[in-house]
C-alpha positions as CSV (number, residue, x, y, z in Angstrom):
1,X,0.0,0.0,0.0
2,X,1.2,3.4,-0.5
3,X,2.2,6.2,1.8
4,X,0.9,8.9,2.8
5,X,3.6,11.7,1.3
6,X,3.6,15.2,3.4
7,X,5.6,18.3,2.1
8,X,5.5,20.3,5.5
9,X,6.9,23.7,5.7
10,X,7.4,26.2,9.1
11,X,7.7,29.8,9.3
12,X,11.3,30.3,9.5
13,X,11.7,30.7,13.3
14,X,13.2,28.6,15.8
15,X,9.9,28.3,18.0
16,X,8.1,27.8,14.7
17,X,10.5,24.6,13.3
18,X,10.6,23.1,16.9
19,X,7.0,22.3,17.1
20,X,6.1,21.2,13.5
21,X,9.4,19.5,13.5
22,X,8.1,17.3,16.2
23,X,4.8,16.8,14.3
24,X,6.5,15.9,11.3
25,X,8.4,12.9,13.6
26,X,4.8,11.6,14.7
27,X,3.4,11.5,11.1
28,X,7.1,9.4,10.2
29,X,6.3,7.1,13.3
30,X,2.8,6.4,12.0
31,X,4.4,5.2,8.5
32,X,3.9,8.9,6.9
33,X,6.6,10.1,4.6
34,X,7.4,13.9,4.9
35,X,9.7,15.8,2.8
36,X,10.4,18.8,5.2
37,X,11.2,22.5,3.7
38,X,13.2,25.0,5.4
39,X,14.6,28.6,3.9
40,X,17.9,27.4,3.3
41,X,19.8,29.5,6.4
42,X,17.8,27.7,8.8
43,X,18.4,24.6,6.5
44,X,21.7,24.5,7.2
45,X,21.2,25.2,11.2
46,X,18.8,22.4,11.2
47,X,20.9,19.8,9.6
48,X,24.3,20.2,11.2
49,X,22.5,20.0,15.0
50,X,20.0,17.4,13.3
51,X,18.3,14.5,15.7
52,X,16.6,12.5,12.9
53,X,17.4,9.3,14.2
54,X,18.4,6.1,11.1
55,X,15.2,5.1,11.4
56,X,13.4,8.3,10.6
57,X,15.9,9.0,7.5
58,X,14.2,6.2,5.2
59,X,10.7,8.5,5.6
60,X,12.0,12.0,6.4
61,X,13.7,14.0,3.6
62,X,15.0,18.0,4.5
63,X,15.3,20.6,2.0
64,X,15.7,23.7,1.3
65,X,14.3,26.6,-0.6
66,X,15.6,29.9,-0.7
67,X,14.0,33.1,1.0
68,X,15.0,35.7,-1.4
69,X,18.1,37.4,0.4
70,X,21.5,36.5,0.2
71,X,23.6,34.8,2.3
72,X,25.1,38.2,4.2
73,X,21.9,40.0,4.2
74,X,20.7,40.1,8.0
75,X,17.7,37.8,8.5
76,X,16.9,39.3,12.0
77,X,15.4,42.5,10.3
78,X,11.9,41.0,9.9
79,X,10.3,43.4,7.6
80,X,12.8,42.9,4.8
81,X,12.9,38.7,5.2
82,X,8.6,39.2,5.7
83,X,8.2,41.0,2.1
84,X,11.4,38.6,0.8
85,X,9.5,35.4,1.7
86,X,6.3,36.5,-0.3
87,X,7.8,37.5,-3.4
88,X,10.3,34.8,-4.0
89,X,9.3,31.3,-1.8
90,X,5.9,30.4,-3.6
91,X,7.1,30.0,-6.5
92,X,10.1,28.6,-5.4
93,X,7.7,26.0,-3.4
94,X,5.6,25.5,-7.0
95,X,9.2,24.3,-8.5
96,X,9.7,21.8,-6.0
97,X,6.6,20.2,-6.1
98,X,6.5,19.7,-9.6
99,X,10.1,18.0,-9.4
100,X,9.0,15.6,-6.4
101,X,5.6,14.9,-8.6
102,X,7.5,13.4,-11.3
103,X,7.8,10.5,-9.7
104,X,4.3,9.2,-9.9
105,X,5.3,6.8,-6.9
106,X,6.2,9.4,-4.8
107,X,3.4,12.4,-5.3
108,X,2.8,14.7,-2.7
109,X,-0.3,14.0,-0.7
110,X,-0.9,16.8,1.5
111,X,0.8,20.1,2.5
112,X,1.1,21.1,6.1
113,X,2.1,24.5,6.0
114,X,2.3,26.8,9.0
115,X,-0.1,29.4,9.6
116,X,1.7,32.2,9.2
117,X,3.2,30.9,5.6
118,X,-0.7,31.1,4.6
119,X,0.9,31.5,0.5
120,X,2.2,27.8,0.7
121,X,-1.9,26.9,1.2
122,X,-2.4,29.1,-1.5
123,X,0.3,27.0,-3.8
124,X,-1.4,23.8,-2.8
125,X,-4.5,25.0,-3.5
126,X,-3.4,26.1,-7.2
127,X,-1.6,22.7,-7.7
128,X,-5.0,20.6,-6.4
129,X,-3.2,19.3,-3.2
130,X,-4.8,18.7,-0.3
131,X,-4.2,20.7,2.7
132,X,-4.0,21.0,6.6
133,X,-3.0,24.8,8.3
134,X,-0.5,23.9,11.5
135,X,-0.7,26.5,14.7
136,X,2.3,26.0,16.7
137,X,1.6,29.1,19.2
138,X,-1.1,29.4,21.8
139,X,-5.0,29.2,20.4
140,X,-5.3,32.4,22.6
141,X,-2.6,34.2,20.1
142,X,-4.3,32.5,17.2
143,X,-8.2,33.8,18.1
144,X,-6.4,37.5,18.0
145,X,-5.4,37.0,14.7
146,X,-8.9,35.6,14.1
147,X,-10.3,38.1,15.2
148,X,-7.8,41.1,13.4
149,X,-11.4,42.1,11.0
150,X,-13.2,42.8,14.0
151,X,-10.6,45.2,15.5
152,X,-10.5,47.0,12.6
153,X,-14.5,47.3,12.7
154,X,-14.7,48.4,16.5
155,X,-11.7,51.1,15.2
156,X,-8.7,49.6,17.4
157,X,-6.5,49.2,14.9
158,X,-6.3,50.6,11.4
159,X,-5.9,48.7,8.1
160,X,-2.1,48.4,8.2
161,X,-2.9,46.6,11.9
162,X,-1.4,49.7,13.5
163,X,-3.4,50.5,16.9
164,X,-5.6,53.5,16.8
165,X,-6.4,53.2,20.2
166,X,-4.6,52.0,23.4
167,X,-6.8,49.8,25.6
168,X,-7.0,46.0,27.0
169,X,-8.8,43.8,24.7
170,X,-11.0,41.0,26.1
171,X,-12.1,39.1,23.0
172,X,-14.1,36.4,25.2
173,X,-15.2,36.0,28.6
174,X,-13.8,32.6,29.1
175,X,-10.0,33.7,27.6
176,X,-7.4,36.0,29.2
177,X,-7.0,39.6,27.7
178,X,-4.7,41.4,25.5
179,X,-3.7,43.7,28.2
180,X,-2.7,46.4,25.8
181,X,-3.1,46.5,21.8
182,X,0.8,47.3,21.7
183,X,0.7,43.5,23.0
184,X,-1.1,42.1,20.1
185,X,1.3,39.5,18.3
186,X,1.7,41.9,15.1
187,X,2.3,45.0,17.2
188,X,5.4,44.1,19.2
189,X,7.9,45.7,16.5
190,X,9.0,49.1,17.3
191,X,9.3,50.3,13.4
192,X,6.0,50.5,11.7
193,X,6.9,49.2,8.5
194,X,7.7,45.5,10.2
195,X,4.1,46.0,12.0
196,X,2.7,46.2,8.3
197,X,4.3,43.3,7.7
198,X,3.7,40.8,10.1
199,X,0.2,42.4,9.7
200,X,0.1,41.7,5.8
201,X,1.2,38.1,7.0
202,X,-1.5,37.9,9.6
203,X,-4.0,38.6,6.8
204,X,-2.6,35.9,4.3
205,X,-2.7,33.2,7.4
206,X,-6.4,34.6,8.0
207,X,-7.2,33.8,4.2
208,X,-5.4,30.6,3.7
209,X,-6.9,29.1,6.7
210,X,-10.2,29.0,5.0
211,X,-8.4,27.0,2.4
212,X,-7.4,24.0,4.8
213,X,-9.6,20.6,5.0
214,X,-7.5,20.7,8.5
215,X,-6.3,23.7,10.9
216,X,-4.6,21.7,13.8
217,X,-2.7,22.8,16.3
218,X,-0.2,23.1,19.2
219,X,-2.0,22.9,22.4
220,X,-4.7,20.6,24.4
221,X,-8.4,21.4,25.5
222,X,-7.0,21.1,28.9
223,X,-5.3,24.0,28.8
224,X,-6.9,26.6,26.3
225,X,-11.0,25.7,26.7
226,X,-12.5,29.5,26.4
227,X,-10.0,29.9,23.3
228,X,-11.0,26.5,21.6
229,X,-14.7,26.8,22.5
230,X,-14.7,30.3,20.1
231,X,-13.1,28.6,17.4
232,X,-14.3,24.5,17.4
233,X,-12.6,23.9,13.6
234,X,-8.9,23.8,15.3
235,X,-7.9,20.5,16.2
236,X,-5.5,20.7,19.1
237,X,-2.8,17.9,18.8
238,X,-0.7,18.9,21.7
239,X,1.3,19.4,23.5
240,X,4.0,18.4,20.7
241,X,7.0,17.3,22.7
242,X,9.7,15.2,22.1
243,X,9.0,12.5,24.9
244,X,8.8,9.4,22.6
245,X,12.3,9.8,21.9
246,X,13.5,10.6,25.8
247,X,13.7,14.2,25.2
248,X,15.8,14.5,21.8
249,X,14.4,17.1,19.8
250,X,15.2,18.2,16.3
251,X,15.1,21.2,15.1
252,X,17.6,23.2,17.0
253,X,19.7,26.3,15.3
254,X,22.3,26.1,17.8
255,X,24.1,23.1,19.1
256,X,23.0,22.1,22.4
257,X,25.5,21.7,25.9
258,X,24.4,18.1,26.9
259,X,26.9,18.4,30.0
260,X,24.9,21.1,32.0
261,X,22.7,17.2,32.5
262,X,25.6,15.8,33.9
263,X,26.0,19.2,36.2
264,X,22.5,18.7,37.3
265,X,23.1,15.0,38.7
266,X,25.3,16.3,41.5
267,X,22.6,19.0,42.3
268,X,19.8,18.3,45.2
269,X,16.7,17.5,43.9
270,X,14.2,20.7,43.4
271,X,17.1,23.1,44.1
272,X,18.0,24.5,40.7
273,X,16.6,27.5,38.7
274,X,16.6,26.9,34.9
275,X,17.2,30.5,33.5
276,X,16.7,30.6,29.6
277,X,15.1,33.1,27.2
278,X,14.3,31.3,23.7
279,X,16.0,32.6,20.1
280,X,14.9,36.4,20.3
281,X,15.4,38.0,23.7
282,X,17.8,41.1,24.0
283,X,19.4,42.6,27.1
284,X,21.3,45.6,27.7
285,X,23.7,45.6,30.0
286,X,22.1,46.8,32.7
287,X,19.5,44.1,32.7
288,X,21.9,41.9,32.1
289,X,24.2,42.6,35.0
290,X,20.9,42.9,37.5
291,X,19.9,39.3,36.3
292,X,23.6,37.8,36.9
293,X,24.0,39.5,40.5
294,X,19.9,38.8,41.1
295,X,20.7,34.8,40.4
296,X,24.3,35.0,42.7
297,X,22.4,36.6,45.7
298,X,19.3,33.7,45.4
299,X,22.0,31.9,46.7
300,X,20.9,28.5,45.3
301,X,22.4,27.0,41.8
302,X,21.4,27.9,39.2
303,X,21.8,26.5,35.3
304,X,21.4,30.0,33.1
305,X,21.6,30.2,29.1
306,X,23.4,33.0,27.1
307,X,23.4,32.5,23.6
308,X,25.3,34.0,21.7
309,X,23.8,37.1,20.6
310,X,21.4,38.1,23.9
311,X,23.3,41.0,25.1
312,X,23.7,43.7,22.6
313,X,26.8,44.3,23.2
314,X,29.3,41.8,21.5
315,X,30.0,39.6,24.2
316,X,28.2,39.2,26.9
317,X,29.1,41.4,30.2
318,X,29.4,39.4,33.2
319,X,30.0,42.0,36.4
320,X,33.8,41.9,37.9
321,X,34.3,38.4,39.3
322,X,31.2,36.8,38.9
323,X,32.1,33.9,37.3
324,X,34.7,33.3,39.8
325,X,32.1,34.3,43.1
326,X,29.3,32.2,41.6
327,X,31.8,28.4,40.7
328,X,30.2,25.2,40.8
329,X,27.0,27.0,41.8
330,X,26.2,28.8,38.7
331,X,26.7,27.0,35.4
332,X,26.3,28.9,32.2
333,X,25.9,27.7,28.8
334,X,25.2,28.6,25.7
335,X,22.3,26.4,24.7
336,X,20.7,23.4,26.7
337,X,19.1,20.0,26.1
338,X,15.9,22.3,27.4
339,X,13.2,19.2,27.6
340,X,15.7,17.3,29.1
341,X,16.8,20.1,31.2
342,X,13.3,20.5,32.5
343,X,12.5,17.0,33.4
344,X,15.8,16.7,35.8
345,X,14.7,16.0,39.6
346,X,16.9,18.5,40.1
347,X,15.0,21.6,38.5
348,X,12.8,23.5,40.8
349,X,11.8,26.1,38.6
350,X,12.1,28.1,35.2
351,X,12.9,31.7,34.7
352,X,11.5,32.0,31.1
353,X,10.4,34.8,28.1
354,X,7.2,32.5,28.3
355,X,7.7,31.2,24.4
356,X,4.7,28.8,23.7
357,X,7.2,25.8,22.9
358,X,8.9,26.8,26.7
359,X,5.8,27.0,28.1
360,X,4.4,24.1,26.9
361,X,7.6,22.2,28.1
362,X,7.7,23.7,31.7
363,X,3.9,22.8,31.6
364,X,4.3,19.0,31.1
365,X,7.0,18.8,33.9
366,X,5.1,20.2,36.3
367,X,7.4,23.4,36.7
368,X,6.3,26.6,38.4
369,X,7.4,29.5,36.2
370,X,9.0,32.9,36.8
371,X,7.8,35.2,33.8
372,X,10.0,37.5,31.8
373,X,8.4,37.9,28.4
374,X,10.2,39.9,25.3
375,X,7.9,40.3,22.9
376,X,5.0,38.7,20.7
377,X,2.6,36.4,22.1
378,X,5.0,35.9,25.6
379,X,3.0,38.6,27.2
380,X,-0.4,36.4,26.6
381,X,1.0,33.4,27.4
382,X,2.2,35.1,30.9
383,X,-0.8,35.6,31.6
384,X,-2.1,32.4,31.3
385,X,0.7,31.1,33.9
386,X,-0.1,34.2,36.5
387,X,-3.8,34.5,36.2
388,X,-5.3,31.0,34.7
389,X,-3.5,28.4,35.6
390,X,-1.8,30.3,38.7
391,X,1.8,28.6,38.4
392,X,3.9,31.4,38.5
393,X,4.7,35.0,39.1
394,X,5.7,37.9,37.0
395,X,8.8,40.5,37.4
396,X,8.2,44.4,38.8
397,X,10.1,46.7,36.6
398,X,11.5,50.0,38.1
399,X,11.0,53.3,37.1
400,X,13.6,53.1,34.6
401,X,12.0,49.7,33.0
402,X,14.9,47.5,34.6
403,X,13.8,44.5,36.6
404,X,16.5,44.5,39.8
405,X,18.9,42.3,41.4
406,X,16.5,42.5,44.6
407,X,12.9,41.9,42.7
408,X,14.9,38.5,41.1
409,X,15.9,37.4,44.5
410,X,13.0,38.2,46.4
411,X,10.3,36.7,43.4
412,X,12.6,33.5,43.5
413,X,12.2,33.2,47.4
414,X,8.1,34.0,47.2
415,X,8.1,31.3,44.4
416,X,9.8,28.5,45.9
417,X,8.9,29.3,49.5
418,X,5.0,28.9,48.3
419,X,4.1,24.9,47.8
420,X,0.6,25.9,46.3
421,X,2.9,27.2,42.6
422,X,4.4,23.6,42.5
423,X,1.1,21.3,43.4
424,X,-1.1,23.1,41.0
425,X,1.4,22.6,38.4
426,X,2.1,19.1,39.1
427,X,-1.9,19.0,38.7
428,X,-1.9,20.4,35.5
429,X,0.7,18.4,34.2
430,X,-1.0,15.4,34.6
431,X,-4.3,16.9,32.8
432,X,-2.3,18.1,29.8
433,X,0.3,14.7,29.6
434,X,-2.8,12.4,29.6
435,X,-4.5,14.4,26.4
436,X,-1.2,13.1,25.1
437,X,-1.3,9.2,25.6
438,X,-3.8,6.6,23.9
439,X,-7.1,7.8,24.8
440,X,-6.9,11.4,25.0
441,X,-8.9,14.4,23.2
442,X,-5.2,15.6,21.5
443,X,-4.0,11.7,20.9
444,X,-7.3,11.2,19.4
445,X,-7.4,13.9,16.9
446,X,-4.0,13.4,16.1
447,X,-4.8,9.7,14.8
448,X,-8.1,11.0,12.8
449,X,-5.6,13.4,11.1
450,X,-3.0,10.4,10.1
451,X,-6.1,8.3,9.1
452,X,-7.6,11.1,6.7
453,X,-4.3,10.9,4.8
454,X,-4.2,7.7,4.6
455,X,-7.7,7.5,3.1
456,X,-6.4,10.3,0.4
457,X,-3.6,8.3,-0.4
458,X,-5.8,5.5,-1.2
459,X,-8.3,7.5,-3.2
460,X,-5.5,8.9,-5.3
C-alpha cells in the first residue's frame, strides 16, 4: 500500500521549526513520509545539530528553498525577510513540487504548511493538493489574529494593523485579555513598517486558513478551553513534545551543551533554577548585569543560558568576578538540552520569556514559572501562567524599566517558598500529559488526522 507523502513547511523561526518539527516525527512514526522544507539558512542550522534518528531517514527527507536574500543579508530585520518570503518562496515552493511529482510513486499527498506561511496553502491549493494549516503558538494568540477584522470594525487598529487606540482587549469572557493593543502578536515591532508586515502576513494566514480541509494545532483542550470553544474547527494535537524519543528534539539552530545534564546530577533535587530566554530575547547591560548579580544573591544554583547574541553588546558582560564568586554553583551555557533540562529532579523552577514551545515544556513537567516575556505572544502566554492556571509570578520593573537584582531574589524566594505554585502545576501536568497518551482528546485527533491521509492516499 502506499504512503501517505507530506511536504511540510514552518515559518522560518526557531519556536516555529521546533514544534512542527516534532509533528513531522509523529506523522514518520505512523508510516507517513514527509519531505520537510526549510529557507535554506535555517536549513543548514537544522541539519548540522540534526536529531533525525536512522530510522526516521528512510521516511523523512529535509530541503531547502531559498527566501529571497542572500547569504550576508541580516535575516533578523523582519520586515525585509517578511516581504522577501512573499515574493520569492511560492514560486520557489511550485518548483519543488513539480520536481518531487515526477515521480508518480512518490506524489505529494498533503501540505502542512504553517499558519503564518498562509501563500504555501495558497500553492497547494493552485496545484490541487490537499491541505491542513498547522498553529504552533497558543489558540489564545491565534483567536487574535482571528479576530484582526473585527478590531479593525470596533476602530482599534487601522488597516495596516497599526493600533488606533490603546486599551485591554477582552475578545471572550472565558480567555485571558490582551492587556494592551501594543501587546497584540503583530504590534510588538518598534518600526512601523515591520508591524505592516507581520500584519500583511497575519491577513494571508487569516485567508489561507479558510483553504485548509485541516487547521490543527499546538496545544490541548485542557489547557486553552475558552480559546477553543470560540473557534471548534482547530484541532489541538498537543502538546507536541519530544517524549517518545526521551527528550531528543530536532530542530535546534544552535548546538545544544548536553553536560549542564551531567551538572544537574550532582545537584539536590528541586534546588535548581533553569534561567533561559528562547531565540529572540535582548538585554542591555544593565539588565543583564541585575539578572547575573539577582541569580548570585538567590544563593541556590542555578543553570542559566546565554546565547550568543542576547546581550547587545558583542560579548556578553558578566560583572567583575562573577564567574569566579558564583563556581560550581552557577553553570552557564550557551544552549541546553531544554526538555531534558526540565525534566531533571533536580530543576525546581524556570525563569522564562514564556515562548509557547517553553511554556508548553515547563507545563508537562510540572514546573512553576517565573515570567519575563520579550515580545509577541509571551506577554499572553504570561498571563495564562499568572492568572489562569496560577503557576507562576511575574517580574516588577523599576521606574527606569529595569527589573533589579533585589525583585529576582525576592520573586525567587516568594516562588519556591510557596508549595501551592508547584502542586497546582504538578496538577496540571497530569491533565495536559494524559491528552497526550492513547485515549486522550489531543491523541485522538491526532490519529483522525494520520487516518484522513491515509484515506487520500488510497483514493488517489
Amino acid at each position: 500500500m502506499a504512503k501517505p507523502h507530506v511536504l511540510v513547511i514552518p515559518y522560518p523561526a526557531q519556536g516555529h521549526v521546533i514544534p512542527i518539527m516534532e509533528l513531522a516525527l509523529r506523522l514518520v512514526n505512523h508510516g507517513v513520509k514527509v519531505t520537510f522544507v526549510n529557507t535554506e539558512v535555517n536549513h543548514q542550522l537544522v541539519t548540522s545539530n540534526s536529531l533525525v534518528t536512522d530510522g526516521s531517514k528512510d521516511l523523512m527527507q529535509l530541503v531547502a528553498i531559498p527566501d529571497g536574500l542572500e547569504p550576508w543579508e541580516d535575516r533578523s530585520n523582519l520586515c525585509m525577510l517578511t516581504n522577501s518570503i512573499l515574493q520569492t518562496m511560492p514560486h520557489k515552493l511550485e518548483m519543488l513540487i513539480e520536481t518531487i511529482n515526477k515521480e508518480d510513486s512518490n506524489k505529494v499527498t498533503c501540505i502542512i504548511a504553517d499558519d503564518g506561511m498562509g501563500w504555501a496553502i495558497k500553492v497547494a491549493k493552485k496545484m490541487g493538493i490537499a491541505r491542513a494549516a498547522f498553529w504552533p503558538a497558543s489558540v489564545a494568540s491565534l483567536a487574535c489574529i482571528m479576530s484582526f477584522q473585527r478590531l479593525i470594525d470596533d476602530g482599534i487598529i487601522d488597516n495596516n494593523g497599526i493600533p488606533i487606540i490603546h486599551q485591554m482587549i477582552q475578545l471572550s469572557e472565558t480567555m485571558p485579555p490582551f492587556n494592551s493593543t501594543n501587546q497584540l502578536p503583530w504590534t510588538c515591532f518598534e518600526d512601523l513598517g515591520t508591524v505592516k508586515a507581520f500584519f500583511q502576513v497575519v491577513v494571508e494566514g487569516v485567508e489561507a486558513a479558510s483553504l485548509t480541509e485541516w487547521f490543527i494545532c499546538n496545544s490541548s483542550t485542557e489547557l486553552e478551553p475558552g480559546a477553543l470553544s470560540l473557534y471548534p474547527q482547530l484541532l489541538p494535537i498537543g502538546p507536541l513534545l519530544a517524549s517518545s524519543r526521551l527528550g531528543d528534539q530536532s530542530g535546534h539552530f544552535w548546538q545544544e551543551d548536553s553536560t549542564s545534564l551531567a551538572w544537574l546530577d550532582q545537584q539536590p533535587p528541586c534546588s535548581v533554577i533553569y534561567v533561559a530566554f528562547g531565540s529572540f530575547t535582548l538585554f542591555n547591560k544593565t539588565q543583564f548585569q541585575e539578572l547575573a548579580i539577582g541569580l548570585e544573591l538567590s544563593n541556590r544554583p542555578f543553570l542559566w543560558v546565554v546565547r550568543p547574541g542576547m546581550t547587545k553588546e558583542t560579548t556578553a558582560a558578566y560583572p567583575d568576578g562573577y564567574v569566579e564568586r558564583v563556581g560550581s554553583r552557577g553553570r552557564i551555557v550557551s544552549w541546553a538540552p531544554q526538555q531534558k533540562v526540565l525534566a531533571h529532579p533536580s530543576v525546581a523552577c524556570f525563569v522564562s520569556h514564556c515562548g509557547w514551545n517553553s511554556t508548553l515544556e515547563g507545563v508537562a513537567n510540572g514546573l512553576p514559572f517565573l515570567c519575563w516575556p520579550y515580545f509577541a505572544d509571551q506577554f499572553h502566554n504570561e498571563t495564562y501562567i499568572r492568572d489562569i492556571w496560577k503557576t507562576g509570578l511575574g517580574f516588577d520593573k523599576d521606574e527606569v524599566g529595569i527589573i533589579t537584582r533585589g525583585e529576582i531574589k525576592s520573586k525567587v524566594e516568594q516562588l519556591l517558598g510557596e508549595n501551592t505554585f508547584r502542586a497546582t502545576a504538578m496538577d496540571i501536568k497530569e491533565k495536559v500529559t494524559s491528552s497526550i497518551r492513547e485515549g486522550g482528546s489531543s491523541h485522538k485527533n491526532l490519529s483522525n488526522f494520520i487516518e484522513w491521509m491515509r484515506i487520500l492516499t488510497q483514493k488517489s
